[in-house]
N, C-alpha and C positions, 0 to 999 in steps of 0.2 A: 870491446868495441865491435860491433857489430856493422859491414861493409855491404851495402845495399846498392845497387846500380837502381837510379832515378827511385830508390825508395821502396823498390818492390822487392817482395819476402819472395819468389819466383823466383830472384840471380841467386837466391843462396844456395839452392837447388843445381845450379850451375854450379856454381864452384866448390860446392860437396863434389859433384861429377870429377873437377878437375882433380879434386884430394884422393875421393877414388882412384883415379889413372895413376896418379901419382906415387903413389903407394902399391898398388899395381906390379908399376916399373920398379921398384924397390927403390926409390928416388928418395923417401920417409920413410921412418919407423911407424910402426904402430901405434906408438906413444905419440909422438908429433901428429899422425893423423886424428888421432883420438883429439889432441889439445886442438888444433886447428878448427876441426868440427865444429866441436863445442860453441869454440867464439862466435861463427859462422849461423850459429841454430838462435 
């Protein structure tokens, strides 16, 4: 399922941002960042 704010392919790019910081922080594994992305693309 793919999560788009009012439809544009742009917020995914946001929220990759956030997956990065996140992962970052050690918040997520690698694995979890990887599956997240994915959905996200």
């Amino acid at each position: 399922m793919k999560n788009f704010v009012n439809g544009s392919r742009s917020s995914s790019k946001y929220y990759v941002d956030i997956l990065k910081e996140r992962y970052a922080k050690g918040e997520i594994t690698e694995n979890e960042y990887s599956q997240m992305k994915e959905k996200l693309q």
